[in-house]
C-alpha positions in Angstrom: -17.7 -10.0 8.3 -15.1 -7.3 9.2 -14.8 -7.4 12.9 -14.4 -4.4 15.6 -10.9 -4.5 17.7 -11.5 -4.9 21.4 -9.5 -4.5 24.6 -10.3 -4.7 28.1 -10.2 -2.0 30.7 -5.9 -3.0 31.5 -5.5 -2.5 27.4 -5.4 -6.0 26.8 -6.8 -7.1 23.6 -9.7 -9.6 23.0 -11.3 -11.3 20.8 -12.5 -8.7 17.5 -16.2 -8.4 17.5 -19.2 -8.5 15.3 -20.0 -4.6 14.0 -23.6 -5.3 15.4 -22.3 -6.4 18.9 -19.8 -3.2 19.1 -22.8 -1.1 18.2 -24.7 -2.1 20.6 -22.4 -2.2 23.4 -21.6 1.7 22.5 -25.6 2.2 23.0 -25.9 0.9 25.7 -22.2 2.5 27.6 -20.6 -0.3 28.5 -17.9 0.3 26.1 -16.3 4.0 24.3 -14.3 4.4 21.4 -10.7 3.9 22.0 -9.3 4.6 18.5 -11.0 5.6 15.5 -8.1 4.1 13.0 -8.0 0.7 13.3 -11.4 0.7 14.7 -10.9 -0.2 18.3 -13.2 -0.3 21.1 -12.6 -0.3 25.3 -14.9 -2.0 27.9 -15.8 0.2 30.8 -16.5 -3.4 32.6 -15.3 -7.0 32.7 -16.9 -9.1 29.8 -17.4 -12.6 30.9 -14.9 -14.7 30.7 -14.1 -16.1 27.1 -11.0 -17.6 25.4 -8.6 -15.3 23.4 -8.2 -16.8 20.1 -4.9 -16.5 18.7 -4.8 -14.4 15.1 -1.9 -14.0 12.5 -0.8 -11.0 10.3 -0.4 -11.7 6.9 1.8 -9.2 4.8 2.4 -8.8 1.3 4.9 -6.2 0.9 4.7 -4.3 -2.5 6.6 -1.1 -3.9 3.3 1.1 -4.1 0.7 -0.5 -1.9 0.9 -3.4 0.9 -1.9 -6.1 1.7 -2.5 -6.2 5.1 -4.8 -9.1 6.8 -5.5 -10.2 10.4 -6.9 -14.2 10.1 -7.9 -16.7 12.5 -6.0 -20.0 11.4 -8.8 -22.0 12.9 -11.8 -20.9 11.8 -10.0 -19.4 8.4 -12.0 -16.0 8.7 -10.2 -13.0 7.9 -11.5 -10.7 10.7 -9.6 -7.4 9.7 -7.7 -6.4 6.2 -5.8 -3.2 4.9 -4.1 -1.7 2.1 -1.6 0.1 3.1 -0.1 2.9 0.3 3.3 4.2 0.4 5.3 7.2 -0.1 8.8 5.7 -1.2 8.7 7.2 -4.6 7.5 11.0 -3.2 10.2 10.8 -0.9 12.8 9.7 -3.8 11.4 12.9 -5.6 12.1 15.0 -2.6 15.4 14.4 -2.1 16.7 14.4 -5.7 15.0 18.1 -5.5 16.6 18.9 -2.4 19.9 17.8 -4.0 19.5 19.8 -7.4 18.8 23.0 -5.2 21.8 22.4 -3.0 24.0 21.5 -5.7 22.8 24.7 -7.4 23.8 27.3 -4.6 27.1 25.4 -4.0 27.9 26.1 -8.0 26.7 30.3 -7.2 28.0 30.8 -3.7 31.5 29.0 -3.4 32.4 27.9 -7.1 36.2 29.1 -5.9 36.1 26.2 -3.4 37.5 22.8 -4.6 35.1 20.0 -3.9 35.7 18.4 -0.7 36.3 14.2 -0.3 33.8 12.0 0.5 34.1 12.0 4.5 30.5 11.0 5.3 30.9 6.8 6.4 27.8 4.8 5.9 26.4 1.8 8.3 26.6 -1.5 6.6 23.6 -2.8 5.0 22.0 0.8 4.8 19.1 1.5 2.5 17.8 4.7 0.9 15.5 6.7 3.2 12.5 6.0 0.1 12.9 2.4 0.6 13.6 2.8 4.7 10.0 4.4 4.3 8.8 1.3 3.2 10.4 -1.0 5.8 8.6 1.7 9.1 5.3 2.0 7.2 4.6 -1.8 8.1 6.6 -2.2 11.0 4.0 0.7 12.6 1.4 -1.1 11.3 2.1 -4.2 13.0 3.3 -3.0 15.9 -0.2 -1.2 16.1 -2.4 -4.3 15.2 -0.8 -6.1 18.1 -1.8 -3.8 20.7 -5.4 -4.3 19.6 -6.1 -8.0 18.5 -4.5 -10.7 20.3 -2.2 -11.2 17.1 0.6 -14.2 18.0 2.4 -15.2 14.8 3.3 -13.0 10.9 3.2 -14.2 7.9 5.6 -12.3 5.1 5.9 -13.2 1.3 9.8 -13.2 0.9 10.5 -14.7 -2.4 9.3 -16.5 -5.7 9.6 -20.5 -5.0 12.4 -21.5 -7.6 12.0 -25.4 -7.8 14.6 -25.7 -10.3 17.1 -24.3 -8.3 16.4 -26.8 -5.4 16.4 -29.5 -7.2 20.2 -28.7 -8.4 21.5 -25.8 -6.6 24.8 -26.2 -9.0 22.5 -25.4 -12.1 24.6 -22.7 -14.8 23.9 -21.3 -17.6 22.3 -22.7 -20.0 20.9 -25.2 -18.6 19.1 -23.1 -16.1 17.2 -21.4 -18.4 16.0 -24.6 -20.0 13.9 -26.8 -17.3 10.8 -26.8 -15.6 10.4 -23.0 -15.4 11.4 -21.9 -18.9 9.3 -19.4 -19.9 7.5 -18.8 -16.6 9.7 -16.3 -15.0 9.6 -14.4 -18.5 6.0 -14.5 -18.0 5.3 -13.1 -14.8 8.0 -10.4 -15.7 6.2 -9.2 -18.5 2.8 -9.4 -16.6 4.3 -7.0 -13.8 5.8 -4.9 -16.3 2.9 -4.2 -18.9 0.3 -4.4 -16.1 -1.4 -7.3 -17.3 -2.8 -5.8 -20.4 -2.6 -6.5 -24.4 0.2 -3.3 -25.1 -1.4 -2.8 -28.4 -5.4 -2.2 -27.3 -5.3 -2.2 -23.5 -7.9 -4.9 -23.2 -8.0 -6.7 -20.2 -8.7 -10.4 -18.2 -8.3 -12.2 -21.2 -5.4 -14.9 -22.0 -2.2 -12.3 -23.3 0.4 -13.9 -25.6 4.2 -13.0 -25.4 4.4 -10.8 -27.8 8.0 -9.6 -30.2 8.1 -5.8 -30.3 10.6 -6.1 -33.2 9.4 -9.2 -35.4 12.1 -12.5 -35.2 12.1 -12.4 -39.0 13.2 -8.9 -39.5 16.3 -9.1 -37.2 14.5 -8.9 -33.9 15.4 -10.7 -30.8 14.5 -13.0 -27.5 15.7 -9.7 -25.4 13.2 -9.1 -22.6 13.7 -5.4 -23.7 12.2 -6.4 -27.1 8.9 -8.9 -25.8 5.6 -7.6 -24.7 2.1 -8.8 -24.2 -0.7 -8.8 -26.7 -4.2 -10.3 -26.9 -4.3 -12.7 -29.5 -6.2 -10.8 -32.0 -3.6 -7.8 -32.0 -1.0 -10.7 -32.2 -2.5 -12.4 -35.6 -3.2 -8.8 -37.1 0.7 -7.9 -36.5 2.2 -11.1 -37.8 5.6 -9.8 -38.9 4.8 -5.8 -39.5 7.5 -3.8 -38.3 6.2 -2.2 -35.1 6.4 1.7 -36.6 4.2 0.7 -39.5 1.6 -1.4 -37.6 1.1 1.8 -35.0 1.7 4.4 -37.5 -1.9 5.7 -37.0 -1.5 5.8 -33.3 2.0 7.7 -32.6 1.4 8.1 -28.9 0.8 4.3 -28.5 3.9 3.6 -30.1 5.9 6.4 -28.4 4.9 5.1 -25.1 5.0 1.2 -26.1 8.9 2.2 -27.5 9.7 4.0 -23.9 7.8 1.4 -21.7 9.7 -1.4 -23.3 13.4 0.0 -22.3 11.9 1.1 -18.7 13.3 -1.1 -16.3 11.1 -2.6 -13.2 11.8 -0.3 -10.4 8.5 -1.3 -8.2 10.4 -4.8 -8.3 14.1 -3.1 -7.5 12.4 -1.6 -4.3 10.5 -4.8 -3.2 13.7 -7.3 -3.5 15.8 -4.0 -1.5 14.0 -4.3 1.1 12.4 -7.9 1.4 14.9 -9.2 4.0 15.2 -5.7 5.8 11.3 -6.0 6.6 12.1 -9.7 7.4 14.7 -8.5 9.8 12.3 -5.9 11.2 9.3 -8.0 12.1 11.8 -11.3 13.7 12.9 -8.1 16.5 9.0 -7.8 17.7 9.8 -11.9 19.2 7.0 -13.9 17.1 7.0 -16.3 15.2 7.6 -15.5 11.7 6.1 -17.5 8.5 8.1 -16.7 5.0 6.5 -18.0 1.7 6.5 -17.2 -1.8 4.8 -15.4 -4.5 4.0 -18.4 -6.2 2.4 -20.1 -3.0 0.4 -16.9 -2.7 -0.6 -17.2 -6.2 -1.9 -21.3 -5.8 -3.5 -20.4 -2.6 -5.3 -17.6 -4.0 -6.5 -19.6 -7.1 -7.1 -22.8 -5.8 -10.1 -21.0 -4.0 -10.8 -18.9 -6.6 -10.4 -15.9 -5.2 -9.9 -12.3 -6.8 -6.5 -11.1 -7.2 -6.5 -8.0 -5.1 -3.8 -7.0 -2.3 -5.5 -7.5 0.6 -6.8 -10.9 -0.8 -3.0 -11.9 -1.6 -2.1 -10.7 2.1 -4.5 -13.6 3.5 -2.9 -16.2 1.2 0.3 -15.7 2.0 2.3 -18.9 3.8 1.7 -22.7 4.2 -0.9 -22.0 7.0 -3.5 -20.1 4.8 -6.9 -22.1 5.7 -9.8 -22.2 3.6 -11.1 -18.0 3.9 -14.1 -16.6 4.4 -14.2 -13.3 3.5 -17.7 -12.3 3.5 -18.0 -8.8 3.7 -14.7 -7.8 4.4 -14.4 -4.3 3.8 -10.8 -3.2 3.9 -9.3 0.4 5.7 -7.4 2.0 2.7 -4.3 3.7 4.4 -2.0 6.2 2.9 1.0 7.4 4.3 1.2 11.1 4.1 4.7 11.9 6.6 4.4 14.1 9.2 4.5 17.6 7.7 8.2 19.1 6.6 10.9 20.9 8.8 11.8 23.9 6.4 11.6 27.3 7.8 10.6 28.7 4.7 9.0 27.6 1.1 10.8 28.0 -2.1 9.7 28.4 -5.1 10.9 26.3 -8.3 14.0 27.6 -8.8 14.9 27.2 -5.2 14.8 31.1 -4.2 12.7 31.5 -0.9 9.2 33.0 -1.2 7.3 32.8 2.0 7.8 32.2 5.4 6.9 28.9 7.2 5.9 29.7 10.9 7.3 27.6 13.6 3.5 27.1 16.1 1.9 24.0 14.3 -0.9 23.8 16.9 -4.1 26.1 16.5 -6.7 26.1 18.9 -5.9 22.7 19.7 -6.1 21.8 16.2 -2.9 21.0 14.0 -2.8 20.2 10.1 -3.4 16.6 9.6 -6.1 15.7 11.9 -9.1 14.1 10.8 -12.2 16.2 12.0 -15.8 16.4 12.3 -17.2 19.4 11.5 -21.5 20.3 12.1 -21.6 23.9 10.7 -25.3 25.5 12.0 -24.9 28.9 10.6 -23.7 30.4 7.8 -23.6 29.8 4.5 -21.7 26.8 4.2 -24.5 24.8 6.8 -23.7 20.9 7.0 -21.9 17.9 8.5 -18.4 17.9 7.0 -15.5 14.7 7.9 -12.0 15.4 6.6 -8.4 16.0 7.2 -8.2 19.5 7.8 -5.5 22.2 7.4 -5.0 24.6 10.3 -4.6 28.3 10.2 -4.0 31.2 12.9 -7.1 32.9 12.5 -8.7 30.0 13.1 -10.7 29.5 9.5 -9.3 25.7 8.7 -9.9 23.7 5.1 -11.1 20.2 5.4 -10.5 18.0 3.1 -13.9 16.0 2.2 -14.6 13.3 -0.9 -16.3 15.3 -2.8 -13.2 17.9 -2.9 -12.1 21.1 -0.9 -14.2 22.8 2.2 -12.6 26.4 3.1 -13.4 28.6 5.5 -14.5 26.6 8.5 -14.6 28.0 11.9 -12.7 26.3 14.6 -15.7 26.5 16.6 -17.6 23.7 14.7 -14.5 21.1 14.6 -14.1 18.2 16.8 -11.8 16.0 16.7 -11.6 12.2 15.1 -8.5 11.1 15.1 -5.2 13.3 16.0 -2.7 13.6 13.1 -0.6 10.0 13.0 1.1 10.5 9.4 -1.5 8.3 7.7 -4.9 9.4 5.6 -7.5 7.0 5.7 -10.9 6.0 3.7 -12.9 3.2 3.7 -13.6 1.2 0.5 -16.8 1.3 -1.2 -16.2 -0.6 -4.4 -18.9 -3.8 -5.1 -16.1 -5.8 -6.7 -14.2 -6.7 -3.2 -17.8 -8.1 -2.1 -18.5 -9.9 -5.5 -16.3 -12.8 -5.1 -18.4 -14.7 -3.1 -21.4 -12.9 -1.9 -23.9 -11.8 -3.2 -26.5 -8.4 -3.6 -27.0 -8.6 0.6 -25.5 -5.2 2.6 -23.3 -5.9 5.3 -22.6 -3.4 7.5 -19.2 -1.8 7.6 -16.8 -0.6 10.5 -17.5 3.3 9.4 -20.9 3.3 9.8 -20.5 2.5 13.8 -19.1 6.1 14.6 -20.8 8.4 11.8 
């Protein structure tokens, strides 16, 4: 069951709580709502006195989206869980922009100027702010957890386990390619690349076969740029037809099969970048840090057959994993959204400004970014509206709900929820998380405690 974070009245944290005993320790005032995201709760009075039981963070850093899980190595429960989205490619975006415009009025407003020399020195071991973003994103996070749960040791998946290289750390050539391993690292390559899915009909959770793009017996080769995945009924109907004339009903298919074969793996460039960074990160907040591998991860997660999703692969992570219970877990989807931009004006696409950007960010106590509550009585827009809202100065804000865009809403019928932290939140709602080993019973979730 997904616990509630508790801490005493000094900020200490306790042990997480069940949903039901939160609930009715809010009813009943002997405890308020610290924070709404992670769900945390403060006693207004001593509890009696119980043991703290330690908890580990798990982590299992990806390019898009991290796995984030709190368990309790005794009992094996996994008492909290995340997934936690980045921004790393949005920022990439924005700064390649930024560079095209600046490049662009350099050329127009001092094209009689010779280029100047590179004079800007770099810090060793730097990494691109889109891949820095990465490295802060979980550092927060885990900074955060700690304040609220009584967390005393991490967990990180580092690196793939390469046996063959252990055995015979002088291995070349050749001969590393041909051992224990050949083939498997080819394998998971192509899974990550072709999103585990037959490239020819898209079907899904079925055994996929290596698959040559350019047939062996018409000059094609063991390149990874020229293997893909295919179920094997696509396979057998291919045999040794040329790719162009098996796919020549289905141009875009073959368009995007022909691109997606030469595109290289940049979700897997921005995880090894900054895999020993995050490393580096978490050893400065002084516990004890556990490193393991993809492929651990991967047996712990199947030997208790367990579905394959990030938070899931968060709580295998390490040689400590126990046997999980995760009944009812209900993960906190966060997205990282920045904090809002620093240009004093907008531009429009050909970099030419177009509007003004005003410098007061606060409204009526409200700023864009927070996550409101808003009861509307009058009016024709009447209702009970939860969102992240964006501010205005007359004081008519926009929420953003679930089921789209709310405008127009007085200031008067906002409160707030959470202040703006550079994150978006939801909660998950999805059957499948609760399908792996439960069954049609409800279990109540976190959100429903402060609705």
């Amino acid at each position: 069951m997904s616990k509630v974070l508790v801490i005493d009245t000094l900020k200490n944290p306790l042990n997480p709580i069940h949903p039901a005993r939160a609930r009715q320790l809010l009813n009943n005032g002997q405890a308020a709502v610290f924070r709404r995201f992670p769900f945390t709760i403060i006693v207004k009075k001593s509890l009696p006195l119980e043991t703290v039981q330690p908890l580990r963070i798990k982590i299992d850093p990806r390019a898009k989206v991290t796995g984030v899980a709190v368990v309790n190595d005794v009992s094996g429960e996994v008492v909290w869980a995340a997934e936690l989205q980045h921004r790393g490619f949005v920022i990439r975006e924005s700064l390649t922009s930024r560079r095209q415009l600046r490049k662009s009025r350099r050329n127009r407003k001092t094209r009689y100027r010779q280029p100047r020399f590179n004079n800007r020195k770099r810090e060793d071991g730097r990494l691109a702010p889109s891949l820095m973003s990465r490295v802060h994103n979980i550092e927060t996070w885990v900074k955060r957890l700690c304040k609220f749960a009584p967390i005393t040791a991490i967990s990180q998946e580092l690196v793939r386990f390469d046996t063959q290289l252990m055995q015979n750390p002088q291995i070349q050539g050749n001969e590393y390619q041909q051992g224990e391993l050949q083939g498997y690292e080819t394998r998971e390559y192509l899974l990550e690349k072709w999103d585990r899915q037959c490239a020819y009909c898209g079907v899904k959770d079925i055994p996929l076969q290596i698959e040559h793009i350019q047939p062996r017996a018409k000059g094609g080769s063991n390149r990874l740029s020229n293997l893909t995945l295919s179920c094997e009924k696509c396979n057998t109907k291919k045999g040794v037809k040329d790719i162009k004339d098996f796919l020549k009903k289905q141009p875009d298919r073959l368009s995007k099969i022909l691109a997606q074969a030469k595109k290289p793996l940049a979700d897997t460039a921005a995880v090894n970048s900054t895999r020993f960074k995050l490393l580096e990160t978490l050893k400065a907040t002084g516990k004890p840090i556990e490193t393991g591998s993809g492929g651990l991860t991967k047996f712990n997660r199947s030997t208790q057959n367990l579905e394959k999703t990030h938070w899931i692969d968060a709580a295998c992570v390490g040689k400590s994993t126990p046997t999980l219970n995760i009944l009812g877990v209900k993960p906190l989807l966060i997205k990282a959204t920045g904090h809002g931009t620093r240009q004093s004006c907008r531009t429009d696409k050909y970099g030419f400004p177009n509007r003004h950007c005003a410098r007061e960010k606060v409204y009526f106590g409200f700023q864009t970014g927070d996550i409101v509550k808003a009861v509307v009585t009058t009016g024709r827009k009447v209702g009970t509206y939860t969102g992240r809202i964006a501010v205005r100065a007359t004081g008519s804000f926009n929420i953003s709900v679930k089921d789209g865009l709310i405008q127009g809403i007085s200031h008067r019928f906002c409160k707030i929820i959470h202040r703006k932290d550079g994150y978006g939140y939801a909660c998950f709602n999805k059957r499948s998380f609760f399908q792996v080993r439960v069954k049609t019973t409800r279990f109540p979730n976190v959100s429903e405690i402060f609705r």
